[in-house]
N, C-alpha and C positions, 0 to 999 in steps of 0.2 A: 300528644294532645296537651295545649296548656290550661291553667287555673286561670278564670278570672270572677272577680266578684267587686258586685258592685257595691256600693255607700250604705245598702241596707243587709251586705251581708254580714252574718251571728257568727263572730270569731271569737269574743271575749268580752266582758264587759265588770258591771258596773252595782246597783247601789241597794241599801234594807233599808231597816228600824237602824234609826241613830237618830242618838238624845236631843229632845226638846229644844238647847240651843242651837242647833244646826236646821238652817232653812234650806227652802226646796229651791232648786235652779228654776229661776221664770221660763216658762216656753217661749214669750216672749225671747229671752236671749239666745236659746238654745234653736230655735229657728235661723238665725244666723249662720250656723254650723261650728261655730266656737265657743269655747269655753268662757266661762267670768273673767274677769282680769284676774292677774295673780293664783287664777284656778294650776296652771300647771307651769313649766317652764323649760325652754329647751335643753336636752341633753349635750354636751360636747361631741364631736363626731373624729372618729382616729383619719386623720387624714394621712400619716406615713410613720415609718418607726426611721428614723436618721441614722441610728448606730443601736447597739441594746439598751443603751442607758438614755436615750434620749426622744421623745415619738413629737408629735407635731397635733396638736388639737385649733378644730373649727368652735368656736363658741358663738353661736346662733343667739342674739335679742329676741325679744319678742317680735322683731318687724324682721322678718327674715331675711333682709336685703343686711341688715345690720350684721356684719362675722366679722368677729375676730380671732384672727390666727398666733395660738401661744404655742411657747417652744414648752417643754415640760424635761427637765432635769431631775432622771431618778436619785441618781447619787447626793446630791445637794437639797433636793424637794423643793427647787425652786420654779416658778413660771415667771417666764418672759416674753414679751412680745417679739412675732416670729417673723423678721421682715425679709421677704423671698427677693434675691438680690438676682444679680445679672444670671446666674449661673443657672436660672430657671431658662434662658433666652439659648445655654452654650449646648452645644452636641448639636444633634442630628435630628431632626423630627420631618414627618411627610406628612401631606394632607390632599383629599382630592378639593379642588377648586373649579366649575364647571366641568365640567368632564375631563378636567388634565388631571396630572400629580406637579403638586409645589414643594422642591427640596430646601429646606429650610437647615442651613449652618451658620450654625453661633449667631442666629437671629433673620440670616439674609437668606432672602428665599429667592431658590432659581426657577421657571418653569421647567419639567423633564421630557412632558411629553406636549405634542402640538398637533392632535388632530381630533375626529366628531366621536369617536367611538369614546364609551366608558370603562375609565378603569376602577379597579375594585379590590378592595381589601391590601390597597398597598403594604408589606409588610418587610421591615428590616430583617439581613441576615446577622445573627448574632453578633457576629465580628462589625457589624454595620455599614459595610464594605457594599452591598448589595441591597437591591428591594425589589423583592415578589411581588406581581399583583396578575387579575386576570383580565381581560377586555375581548371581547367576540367571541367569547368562551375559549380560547384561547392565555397558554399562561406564559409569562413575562419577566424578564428579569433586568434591572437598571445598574448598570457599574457606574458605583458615583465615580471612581479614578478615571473611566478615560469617557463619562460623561456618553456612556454607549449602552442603549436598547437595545437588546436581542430576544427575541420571539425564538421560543424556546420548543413550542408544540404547532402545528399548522394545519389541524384536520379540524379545528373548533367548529361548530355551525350550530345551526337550531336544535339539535336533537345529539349533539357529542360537545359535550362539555369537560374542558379541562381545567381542572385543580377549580374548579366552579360546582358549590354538590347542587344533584339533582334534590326537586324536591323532601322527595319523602326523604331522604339522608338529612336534610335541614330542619325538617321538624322533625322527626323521631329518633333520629341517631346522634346528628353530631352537636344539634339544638341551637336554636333560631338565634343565641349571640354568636355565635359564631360566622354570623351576617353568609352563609354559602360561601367562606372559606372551605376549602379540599384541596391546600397544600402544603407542606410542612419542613423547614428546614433541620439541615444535620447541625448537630451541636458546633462541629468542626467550620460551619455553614460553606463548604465544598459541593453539597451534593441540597437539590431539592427533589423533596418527594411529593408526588400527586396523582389523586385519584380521575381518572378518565370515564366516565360514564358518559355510555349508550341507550340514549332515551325512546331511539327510533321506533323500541317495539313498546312499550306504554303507552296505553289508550292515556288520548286527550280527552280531559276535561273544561266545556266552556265555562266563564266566568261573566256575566252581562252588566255590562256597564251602562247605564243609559243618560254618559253624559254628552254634550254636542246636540246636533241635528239628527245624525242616524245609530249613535249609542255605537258600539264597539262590544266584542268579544276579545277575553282576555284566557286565552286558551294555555291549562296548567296540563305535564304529562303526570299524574295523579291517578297510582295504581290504587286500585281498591282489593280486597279479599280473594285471593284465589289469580286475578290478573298477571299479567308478567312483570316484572320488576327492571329497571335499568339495570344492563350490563355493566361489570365496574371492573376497573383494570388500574394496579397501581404501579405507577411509572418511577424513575428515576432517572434528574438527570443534571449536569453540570451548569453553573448559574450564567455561562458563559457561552450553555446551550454545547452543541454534541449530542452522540446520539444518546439512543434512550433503553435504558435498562429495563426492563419487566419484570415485575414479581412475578415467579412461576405460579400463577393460580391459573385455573381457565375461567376465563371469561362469562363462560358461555353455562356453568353450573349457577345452579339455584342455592343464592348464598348474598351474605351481609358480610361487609369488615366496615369494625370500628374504628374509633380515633386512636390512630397508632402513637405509639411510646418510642421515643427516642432513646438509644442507649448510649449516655455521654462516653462512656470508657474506652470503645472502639464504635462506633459508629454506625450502628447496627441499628434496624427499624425492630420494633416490636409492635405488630399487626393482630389484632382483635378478629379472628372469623368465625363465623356462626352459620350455619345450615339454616335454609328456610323454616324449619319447623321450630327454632330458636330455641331447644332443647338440648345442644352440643356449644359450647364455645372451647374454640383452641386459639392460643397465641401462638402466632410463629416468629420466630428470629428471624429478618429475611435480611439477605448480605446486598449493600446496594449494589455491589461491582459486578456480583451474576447472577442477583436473583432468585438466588437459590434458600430453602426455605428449611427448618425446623422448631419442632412444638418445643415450647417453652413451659407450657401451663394449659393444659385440659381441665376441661368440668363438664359433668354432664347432669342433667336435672330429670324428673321425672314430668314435669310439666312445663316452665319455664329459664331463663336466664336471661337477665337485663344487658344487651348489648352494651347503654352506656355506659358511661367510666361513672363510678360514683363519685359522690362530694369527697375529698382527699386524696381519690385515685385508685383504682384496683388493680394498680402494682406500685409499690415502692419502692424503688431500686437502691441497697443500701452504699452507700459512697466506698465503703472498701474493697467494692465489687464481687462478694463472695453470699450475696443472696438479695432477695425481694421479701417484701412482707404484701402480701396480697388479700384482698377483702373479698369474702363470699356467701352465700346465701345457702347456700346447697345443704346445712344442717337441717335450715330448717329459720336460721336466725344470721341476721349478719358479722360475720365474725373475721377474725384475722389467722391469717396462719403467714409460719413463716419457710420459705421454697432455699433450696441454691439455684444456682445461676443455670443451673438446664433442668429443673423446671421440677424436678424431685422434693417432696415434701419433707422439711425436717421435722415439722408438728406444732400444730394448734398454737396458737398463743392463748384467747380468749377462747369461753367454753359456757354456755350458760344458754338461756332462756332471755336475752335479750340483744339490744339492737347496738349494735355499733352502726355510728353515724359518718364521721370520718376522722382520719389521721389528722392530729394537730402536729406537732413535733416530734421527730427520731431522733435520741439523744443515741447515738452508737457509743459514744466513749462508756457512757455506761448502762449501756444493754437497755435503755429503759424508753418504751412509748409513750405517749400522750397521746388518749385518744377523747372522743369526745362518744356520750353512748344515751339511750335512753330505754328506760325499761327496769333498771338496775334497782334506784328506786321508784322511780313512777315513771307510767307509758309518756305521761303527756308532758313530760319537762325533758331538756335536755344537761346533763352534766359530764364535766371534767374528768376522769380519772388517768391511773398511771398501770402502766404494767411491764414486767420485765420480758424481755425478750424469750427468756423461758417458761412464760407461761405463770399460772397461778392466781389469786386473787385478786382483782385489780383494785387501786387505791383513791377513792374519790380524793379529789381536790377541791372541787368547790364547794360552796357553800350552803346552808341553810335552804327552804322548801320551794328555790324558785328556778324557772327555766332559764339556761347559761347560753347565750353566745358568747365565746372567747376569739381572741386576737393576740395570737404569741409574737413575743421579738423575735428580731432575725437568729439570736443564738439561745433561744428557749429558757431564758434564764428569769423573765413574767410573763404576765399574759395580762390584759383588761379583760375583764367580762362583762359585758350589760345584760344585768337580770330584773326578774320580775317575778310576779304570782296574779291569779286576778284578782287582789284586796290589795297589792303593795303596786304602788306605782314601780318605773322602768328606771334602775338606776343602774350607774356606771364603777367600778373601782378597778383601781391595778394592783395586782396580786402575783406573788411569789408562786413558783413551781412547788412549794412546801404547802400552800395553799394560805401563808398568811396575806394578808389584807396591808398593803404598802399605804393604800393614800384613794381616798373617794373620791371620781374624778366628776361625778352631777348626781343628780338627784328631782329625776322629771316632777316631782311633786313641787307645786307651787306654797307661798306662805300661806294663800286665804285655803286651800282644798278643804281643808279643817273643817271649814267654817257650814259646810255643805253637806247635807243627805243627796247623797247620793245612790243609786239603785243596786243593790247586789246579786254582784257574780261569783259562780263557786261553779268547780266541777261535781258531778256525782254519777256513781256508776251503775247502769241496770244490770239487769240477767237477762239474756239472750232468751230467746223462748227454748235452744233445747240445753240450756241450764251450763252450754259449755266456756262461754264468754260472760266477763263482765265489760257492760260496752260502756266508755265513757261519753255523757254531754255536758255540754259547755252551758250553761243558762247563765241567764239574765232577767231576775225575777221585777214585774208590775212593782212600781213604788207602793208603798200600804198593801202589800199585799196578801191576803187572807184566801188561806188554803181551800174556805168552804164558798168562795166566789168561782165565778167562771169566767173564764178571761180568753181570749181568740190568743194563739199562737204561730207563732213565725218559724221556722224551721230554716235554715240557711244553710246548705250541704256542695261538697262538690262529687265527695263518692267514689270516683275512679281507684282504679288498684294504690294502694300503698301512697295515697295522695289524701289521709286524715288533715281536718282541721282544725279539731281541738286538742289549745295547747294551756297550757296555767299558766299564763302571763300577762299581762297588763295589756289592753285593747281599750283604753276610754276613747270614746266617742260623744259629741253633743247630739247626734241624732240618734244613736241607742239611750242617751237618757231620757231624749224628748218622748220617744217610743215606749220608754220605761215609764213615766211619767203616764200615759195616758193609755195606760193598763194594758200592753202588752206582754206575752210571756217571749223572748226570742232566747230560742238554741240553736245551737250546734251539735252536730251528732256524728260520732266516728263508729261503724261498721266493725265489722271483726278481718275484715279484710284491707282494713285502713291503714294497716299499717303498727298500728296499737299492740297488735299480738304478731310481727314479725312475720318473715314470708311464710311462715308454716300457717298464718291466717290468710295472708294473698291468696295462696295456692288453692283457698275452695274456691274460687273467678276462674277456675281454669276450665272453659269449655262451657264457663255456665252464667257472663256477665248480666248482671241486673237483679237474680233472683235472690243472694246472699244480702246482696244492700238492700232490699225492700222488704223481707225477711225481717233484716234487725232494728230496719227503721220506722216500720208499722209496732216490732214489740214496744220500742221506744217511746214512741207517739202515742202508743196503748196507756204505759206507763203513764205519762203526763196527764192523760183523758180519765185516771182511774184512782189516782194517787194525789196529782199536784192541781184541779183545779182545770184544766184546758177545757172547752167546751169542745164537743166532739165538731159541732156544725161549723165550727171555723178555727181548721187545720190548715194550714197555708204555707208550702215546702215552696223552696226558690233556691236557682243555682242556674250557672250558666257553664259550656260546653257539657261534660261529663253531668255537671251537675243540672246542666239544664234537660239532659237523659234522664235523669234520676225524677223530675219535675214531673214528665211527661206519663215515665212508667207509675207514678205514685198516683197522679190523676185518673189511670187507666190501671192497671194492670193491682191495682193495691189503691181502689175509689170506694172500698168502703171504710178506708180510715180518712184518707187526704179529701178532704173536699175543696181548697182553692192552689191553686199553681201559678209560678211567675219564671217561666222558663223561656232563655235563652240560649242562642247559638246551639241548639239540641241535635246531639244525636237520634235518630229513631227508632235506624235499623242498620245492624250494623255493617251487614254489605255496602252501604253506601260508604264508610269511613275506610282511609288506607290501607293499605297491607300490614306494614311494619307493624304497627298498635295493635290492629283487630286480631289480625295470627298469633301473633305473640298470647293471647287469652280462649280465642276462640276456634284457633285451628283456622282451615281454608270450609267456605261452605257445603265444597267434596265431601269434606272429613267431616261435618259437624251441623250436617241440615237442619235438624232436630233442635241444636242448642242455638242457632241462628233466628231459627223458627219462634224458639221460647224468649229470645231477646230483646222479637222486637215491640216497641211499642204499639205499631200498626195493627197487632194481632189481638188486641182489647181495649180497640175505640168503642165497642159495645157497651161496654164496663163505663165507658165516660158519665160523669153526669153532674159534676164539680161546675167550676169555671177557672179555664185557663186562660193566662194571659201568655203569646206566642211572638217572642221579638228576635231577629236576625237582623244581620248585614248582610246588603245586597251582596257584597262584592266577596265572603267569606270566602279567604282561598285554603282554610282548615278542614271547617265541619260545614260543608257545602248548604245550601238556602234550598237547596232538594229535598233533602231532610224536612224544614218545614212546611216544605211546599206539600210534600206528600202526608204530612199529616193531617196539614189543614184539608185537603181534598178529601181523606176521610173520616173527618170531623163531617163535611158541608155533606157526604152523600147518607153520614148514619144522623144527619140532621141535626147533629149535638150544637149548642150554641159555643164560643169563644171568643177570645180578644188578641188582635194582633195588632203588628206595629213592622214595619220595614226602616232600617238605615241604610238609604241610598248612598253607593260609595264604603258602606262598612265593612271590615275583614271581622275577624274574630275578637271583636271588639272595638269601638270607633271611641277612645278617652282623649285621639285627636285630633275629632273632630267637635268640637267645644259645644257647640251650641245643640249637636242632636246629643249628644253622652247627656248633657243638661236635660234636655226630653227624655232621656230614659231614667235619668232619677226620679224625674216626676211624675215618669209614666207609674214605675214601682210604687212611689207616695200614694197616688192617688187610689192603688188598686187596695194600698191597704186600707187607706179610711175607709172607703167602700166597701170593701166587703167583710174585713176584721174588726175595722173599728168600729162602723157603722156613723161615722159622726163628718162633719165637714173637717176638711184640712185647715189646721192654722194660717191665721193673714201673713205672707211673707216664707213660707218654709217653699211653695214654689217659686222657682225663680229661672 
């Protein structure tokens, strides 16, 4: 399930009390959706590191078409103008063009293939000697030397797909960039590896299109909870085609494999597999030549384990071949430990009550990590530290109270960081592994910001109602705003497991100030399961999704209503997919705090959403009627009595239009009033389709003046 959030979602913001000389931004300007002149300015953006001592920066004008490209010289501290010569035109690049593939060397491109069928995911073998791609589900292999296709697999059809993932592997396992990529070259690029799924026995799902004369069905095989899952079977085989090697699994067991791991040193697959109840994961070593298979790395959980590979990898194979550093949740917290090479723990590196995020750098010459963590000192920043391969204390590197994204050189000798707070604009510097400060490379703050009141944001933390969390939100406090007024509130969440979105870092927007400006309160609210307190807070969603988020969101919401001024009669949560669940359950199931809702692409209930996601928290409906029963929304449209606003894409091949269809139907029989909106043509989100994405900003605009703000929308903020 992905995040998406639109123009008026509460991620971070903006402005207080500040001195008499500083004036207010006209709504007038800020209707435009841009800042004053000189209000902010663009940041440099790393566009390559060249060698260690050398990286490549975009420098954005104000008119964004305006970039210029500087070379940046650490040794020297010079910048030069970085003029990309032929050598960007030499080597080898492919591209699909109409449905063919175009081989392009040292700038001349040849056509490779010549007929109707599409191909996909063309992809060079390391040596570049070779390019994988798939077409009629079928996978393929091009020898640029003697300028020869060879169809490599020959059973491909509607329902068996090779080295092409089925759905639910594309959005839940191997993730939607990976464009339905499922095939993977050896380092040696000898041998391709790919996954073969059997869609035949997964219930189709129709998809109604109603464009043309008689409109069309767009039929997805989309298991839902408890359904059968495609068959996967992972193959190997020579790029010059021959036969075809099997990984010994059966096919025919109820089971997941993740995105496999290459082992450069001999050539060895390392395969992710997990049980349907996704509470076992083993890796197995699998030998391409026969198939043949052993664990590497077990873990077992007592509720979950995330199939994906996380951000830096959940294994790190160290280059002298004599161990992996692998990342795991199974404390309780994400953490590293460090294994040998068949799969035996030598022990813990990190140890603690917080989150490791991912591997930046393995420095092996001297034992020492670079990881990136957050929790250490606060949940909602991200920082730097170091630590020895044996374990122990780990050593922050960055810097001072702001959240870090870093960018190490290719031999870990600096890093950039672009950080922030929500009071400090987003700045850039490049910084030593010692953590000194080499040289500031922008500074989003413009010369006039000064000049400006602007609306303040701060994080603050409640107490859970049973006293055992403190939950972070994000606010965005009304310009003049006085604690003993009442002021309509905005709520902007998305909710899902370990998918928090308050963070301390700089989010200005001209339409959170406009909004600040004309007495709005908007937050953001992270859950105890957000992520903020590690999987050991994930894991109360286990078996029981919706009732822990509305739980902490109603104390939170309390908080505001009791403490900070919110009026109780115009509470107004908004969030799309997950969060647009979250919308729905707060309208109903928790309607005597939320009185308005602006939800999208909503889940309801959760049998209607895939296997992979919903099992993974809620079990199969067999195992878990009870906690199905309690999730869904559908079962306290009673409770309604708010106003929701209900907007989908027609053509949602995520979180199906069933979903709203079934809730509006029992809205219209418990006779509740609401407001919808359809996007004909939309998936789980339409931002390309221009002109309705434009109607659903204004659909959201207008819902707030009405019913929050109570006043007419500004001339010109629709558009």
């Amino acid at each position: 399930m992905r995040k998406i959030f639109g123009l008026l979602a509460v991620a971070c913001c903006l402005v207080a009390y500040l001195p008499a000389q500083q004036k207010t931004i006209p709504i007038q300007e800020l209707v435009t959706g841009k800042p004053p002149k000189g209000f902010m300015q663009p940041l440099p953006s790393v566009m390559e590191w060249l060698n260690n001592n050398e990286l490549v920066l975009a420098q954005r004008g104000e008119n964004r078409s305006d970039v210029k490209m500087l070379r940046y010289n650490i040794a020297t501290n010079t910048t030069t103008p970085f003029i990309q010569n032929n050598d960007a035109q030499m080597g080898k690049r492919v591209t699909v063009m109409n449905n063919d593939l175009f081989l392009f060397i040292n700038g001349n491109p040849t056509q490779i293939t010549h007929d109707t069928a599409q191909e996909r995911n063309p992809t060079f073998s390391p040596d570049s000697n070779f390019i994988a791609y798939t077409k009629n589900n079928n996978l393929y292999a091009y020898n640029i030397a003697n300028q020869k296709e060879v169809q490599l697999t020959f059973d491909g059809s509607a329902t068996i797909l090779n080295g092409y993932a089925s759905w639910v592997y594309l959005e839940e396992i191997y993730g939607r960039p990976t464009h339905y990529r499922a095939f993977w070259w050896s380092p040696d690029s000898k041998t391709l590896a790919y996954a073969r799924f059997d869609e035949s026995m997964v219930p189709i799902f129709p998809i109604y299109s109603s464009e043309g004369k008689h409109g069309y069905l767009e039929e997805t095989r989309y298991p839902q909870p408890g359904d059968k899952n495609p068959e996967v079977k992972i193959g190997f085989v020579h790029p010059d085609g021959g036969n075809i090697t099997w990984a010994n699994f059966n096919e025919k067991d109820d089971q997941y494999f993740g995105w496999p791991i290459w082992r450069s040193d001999n050539n060895s697959l390392w395969l992710p597999w997990m049980n349907r109840k996704q509470d076992s994961l083993i890796i197995y070593e699998v030998n391409t030549q026969t198939g043949t298979r052993k664990p590497v790395y077990t873990e077992t959980q007592k509720t979950w384990i995330d199939l994906e590979d996380r951000v830096g990898g959940r294994i790190n194979f160290l280059k002298n071949g004599k161990g992996y550093i692998a990342q795991s949740d199974k404390s309780g917290w994400n953490m590293l430990y460090l294994y040998n090479m068949d799969g035996t723990l030598q022990h813990p590196i990190t140890n603690g009550k917080y989150t490791v995020t991912g591997i930046e750098y393995i420095d092996e010459a001297n034992r020492i990590i670079y990881f990136t963590a957050r929790g250490l000192e606060n949940s909602t920043r991200i920082d730097l530290y170091k630590i020895s391969f044996d374990g122990g204390t780990p050593k922050r590197i960055t810097f001072g109270n702001y959240n870090h994204s870093v960018n190490f050189s290719p031999f870990g000798n600096y890093f950039i960081t672009t950080y922030s707070n929500t009071q400090t604009p987003t700045r850039m510097a490049l910084v030593d592994v010692n953590g000194k400060i080499i040289k500031e490379l922008g500074n989003a703050k413009g010369a006039e910001m000064d000049r400006y009141a602007i609306a303040k944001t701060e994080i603050i933390r409640i107490k859970s109602a049973d006293g055992l969390f403190e939950l972070p939100a994000l606010v965005t406090w009304p310009a003049h705003y006085d604690k003993n007024k009442k002021y309509p509130m905005l709520i902007s969440i998305y909710g899902g497991p370990n998918a928090g979105t308050v963070w301390d870092k700089w989010n200005w927007t001209a339409n959170r100030e406009l909004l600040a400006q004309e007495g709005l309160i908007q937050v953001a609210f992270d859950h105890r399961a957000s992520g903020q307190f590690g999987k050991a807070g994930v894991n109360y969603m286990y078996h029981d999704l919706g009732y822990w988020e509305m739980e902490d969101y109603s104390t939170m919401a309390k908080w505001f209503i009791n403490n900070a001024g919110a009026d109780p009669a115009r509470i107004c949560i908004t969030g799309f997919s997950y969060g647009g669940y979250m919308t729905c359950m707060a309208l109903t199931y928790k309607s005597d705090v939320f009185t308005y809702g602006m939800a999208g692409g909503s889940v309801v209930d959760w049998q209607l959403y895939d296997s992979h996601y919903t099992e993974r928290y809620m079990g199969t409906p067999a195992e878990n009627e009870e906690g199905y029963r309690k999730s869904s929304v559908l079962n306290y449209v009673n409770n309604y009595k708010g106003m929701l606003q209900i907007v989908h894409g027609t053509m949602d091949d995520n979180v199906h239009m069933q979903n709203s269809i079934q809730l509006i139907s029992a809205l219209e029989d418990a006779k509740k009033p609401f407001e919808m909106m359809l996007y004909p043509g939309g998936r789980h989100g339409w931002p390309y389709l221009s002109a309705k994405w434009d109607d659903f900003q204004n659909l959201k605009t207008k819902f707030i003046y009405k019913y929050l703000l109570r006043k007419s929308v500004p001339e010109g903020l629709i558009h």
